[in-house]
Structures are given as C-alpha cells and as structure tokens.
N, C-alpha and C positions, 0 to 999 in steps of 0.2 A: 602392691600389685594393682594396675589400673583393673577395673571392673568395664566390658562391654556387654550394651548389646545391641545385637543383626537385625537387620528387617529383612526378610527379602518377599520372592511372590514366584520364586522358580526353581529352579533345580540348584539354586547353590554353591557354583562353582568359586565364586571369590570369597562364600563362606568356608570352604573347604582349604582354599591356598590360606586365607589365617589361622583356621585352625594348623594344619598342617605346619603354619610357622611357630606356634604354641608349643605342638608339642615336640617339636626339634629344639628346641627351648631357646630360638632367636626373638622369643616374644613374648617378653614377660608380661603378660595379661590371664583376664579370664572372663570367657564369653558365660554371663551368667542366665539370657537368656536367648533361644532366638526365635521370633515374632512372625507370622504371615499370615499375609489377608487370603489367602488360598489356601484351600484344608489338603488340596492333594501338593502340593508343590516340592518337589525329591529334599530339597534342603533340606527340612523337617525329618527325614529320614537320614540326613548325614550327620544334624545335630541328637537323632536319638539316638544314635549308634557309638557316640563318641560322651554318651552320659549328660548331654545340655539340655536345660530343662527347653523345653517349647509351649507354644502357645499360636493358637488361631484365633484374629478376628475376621470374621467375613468382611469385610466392605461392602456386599451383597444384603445384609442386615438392615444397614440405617440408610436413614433418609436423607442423611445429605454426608458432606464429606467432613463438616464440624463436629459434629456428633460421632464418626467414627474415631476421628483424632483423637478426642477426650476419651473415648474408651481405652485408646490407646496407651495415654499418658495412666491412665486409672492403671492397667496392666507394669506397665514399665515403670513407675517414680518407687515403688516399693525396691525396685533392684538398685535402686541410687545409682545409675551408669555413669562412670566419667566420661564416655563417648558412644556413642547411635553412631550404627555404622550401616549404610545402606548398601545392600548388595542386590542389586536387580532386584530393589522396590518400585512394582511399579504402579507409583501412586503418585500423584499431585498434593502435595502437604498443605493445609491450611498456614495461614500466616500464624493463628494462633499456638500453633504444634510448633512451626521452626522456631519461634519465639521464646518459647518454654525451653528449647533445646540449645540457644545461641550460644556456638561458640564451642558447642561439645554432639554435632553432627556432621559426618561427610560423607560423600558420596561418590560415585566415579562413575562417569561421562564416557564413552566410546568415541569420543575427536578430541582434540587437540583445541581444547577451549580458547577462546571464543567463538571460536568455527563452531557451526554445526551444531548448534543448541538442536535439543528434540528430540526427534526418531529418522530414522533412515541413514542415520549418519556416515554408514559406509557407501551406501547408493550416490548418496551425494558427493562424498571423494572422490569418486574413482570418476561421478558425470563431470567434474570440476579439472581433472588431471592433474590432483594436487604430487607431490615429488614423496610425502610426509603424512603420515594416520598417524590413528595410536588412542591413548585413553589418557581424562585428564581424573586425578584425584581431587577433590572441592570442597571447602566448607560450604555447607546447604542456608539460605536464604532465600526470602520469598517469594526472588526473582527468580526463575527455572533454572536451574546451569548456568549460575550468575555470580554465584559468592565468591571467595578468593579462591584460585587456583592454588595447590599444596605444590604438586610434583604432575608431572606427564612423562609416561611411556611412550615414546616414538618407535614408529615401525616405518620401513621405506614402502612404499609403493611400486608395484610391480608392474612393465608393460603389457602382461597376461593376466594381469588380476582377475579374478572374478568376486563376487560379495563375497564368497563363503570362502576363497581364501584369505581374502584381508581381512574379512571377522574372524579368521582362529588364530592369525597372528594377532590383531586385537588383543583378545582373550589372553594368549598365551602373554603377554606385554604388561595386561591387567593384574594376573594371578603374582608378578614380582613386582607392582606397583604399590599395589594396595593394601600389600601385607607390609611394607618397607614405611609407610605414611603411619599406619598404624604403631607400627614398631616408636617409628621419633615421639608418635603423641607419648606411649608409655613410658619412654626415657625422659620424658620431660622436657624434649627440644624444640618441641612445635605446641605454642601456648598461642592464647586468643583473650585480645582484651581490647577494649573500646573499639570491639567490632571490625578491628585490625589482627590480621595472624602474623606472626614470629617465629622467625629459625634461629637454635641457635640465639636470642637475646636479641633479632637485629629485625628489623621491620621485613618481611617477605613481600619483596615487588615484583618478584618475577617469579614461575614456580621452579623447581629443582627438576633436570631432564635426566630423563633415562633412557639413553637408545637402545633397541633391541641389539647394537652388535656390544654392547656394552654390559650388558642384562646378564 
C-alpha cells in the first residue's frame, strides 16, 4: 500500500474526492498525513473526521520561504511518503523542497497546461474564447506549472459562461482527475526516473485526456 501525504491551504475539496476514492476501495493508498500552512483551512477538519493525522505549519512564522520548507520536510520525511500530493497548496516551493521530493510530488493546475500558468486562469479563458478548459494533473518542479503533465480534464466552454460556472465544472473535472493520476501512481503505472515520467513502461509525451462527456 503506497503511503501519501496532502498539502493543502483551503477547504479540501480534491482532499476529499481521494479520500473518498480510498474508501470505495478504487485506491489502494493511505493518506498518512495531511499538512497546511493555514491553521483555519476546512481540509483539516475533513482529515480529522476521517481519523488522518494533521498538522499546521504557519508560513506566517518564518522569515523567509526556505526556512518554512525545511520545517516542512522535518514534519513530513518521518511519514516516508511515496507521493506529496498537492491540493490547493498555496505556496511557491523552494527549489530546495521540490528537489528533495523529485519525482514523488504532483499537483493540479485549473487550465489545460501550458496555457495559463498562474492565477486567474478561468478569467483568462473565457477573455481568450478558448472552445476547451479544464485542469491539468503535474509532476511539480521548480519551474511553476512547468513539470511533465500526467493527465488533463477537459471541459467545453460555454457561450454564457461566466467565472463561476466554468470554475465548478473545473472542479467538478478535477475531483475525477486527480484521484484517477493517483490511483496509476499506486498501481505502479505512472513511475518517474531520470527526471522523465512513464505510463504504463513507455516514455509519457503527451498527457492522458479526460473529457467531461467522457468522465
């Protein structure tokens, strides 16, 4: 049984869609612990509810964002995680942290990577009139929403859109995303070595799509 653990900094919702794929038992893992730099953030309360230990570091604490990292790692290397999995962490990692973690951290992005690195990412859809959204699942590296793409949830764009409803199809896209990328690491189908990810035994150059009519 692969061992994870969660960062997040908010309410938890793509902590909850793996959980919730745990205990359907489509996912053989175990969230050993889950981590946030917010002492109030709901997450925290959906991992004590379901018996996962938790943990708060402020980032409010230190004095720079090296120094939080490491307290971080100090937290986390005792659970020996075979995968960090970030869920609405929102934090800018030191190079030092991804480094420590290469190759066994991912994250997930709200566009359809390489689009749309950042924040605002649905505002800038919809000013673009792109046809396609959605969220991308990533291995994490130095660069911001930069490492290999795993898999992407596509959702269509609508000629009425507004932010808030292509951000809950988002969401809704992400919650079968993210638990499904997680699911292959623990089967052992999605491996990482010389800084290159693997589906499957075969080199990953493109990521694995998921459409919402498909979902």
């Amino acid at each position: 049984m692969r061992s994870i653990v969660v960062l997040i900094s908010g309410s938890g919702t793509n902590l909850q869609a793996i959980m919730d794929y745990i205990a359907t038992e489509k996912l053989d893992a175990n969230i050993e612990l889950v981590l946030s730099n917010r002492p109030n953030a709901y997450g925290l309360q959906r991992a004590a509810e379901a018996s996962i230990k938790t943990a708060v570091i402020d980032h409010k604490a230190f004095d720079s964002r090296e120094s939080f990292d490491q307290e971080m790692i100090k937290v986390i290397d005792p659970y020996k995680p075979d995968l960090i999995v970030l869920a609405g962490f929102m934090r800018i990692l030191s190079t030092d942290f991804v480094e420590h973690y290469e190759g066994r951290m991912i994250n997930i992005h709200p566009a359809l990577l390489p689009a749309y690195k950042g924040l605002h990412t649905h505002q800038r859809a919809l000013a673009d009139g792109v046809s396609h959204h959605g969220a991308s699942v990533h291995y994490v590296t130095p660069e911001l929403d930069s490492g290999t793409v795993i898999a992407q949830g596509r959702v269509p764009v609508m000629d009425d859109d507004t932010e808030e409803r292509l951000q809950e199809r988002v969401h809704h896209i992400e919650h079968i995303v993210y638990p499904e990328v997680v699911k292959w690491f623990s089967e052992g189908r999605l491996t990482y070595q010389n800084h290159q990810a693997y589906m499957d035994g075969e080199l990953l150059e493109t990521p694995v799509i998921i459409d919402q009519e498909s979902a």
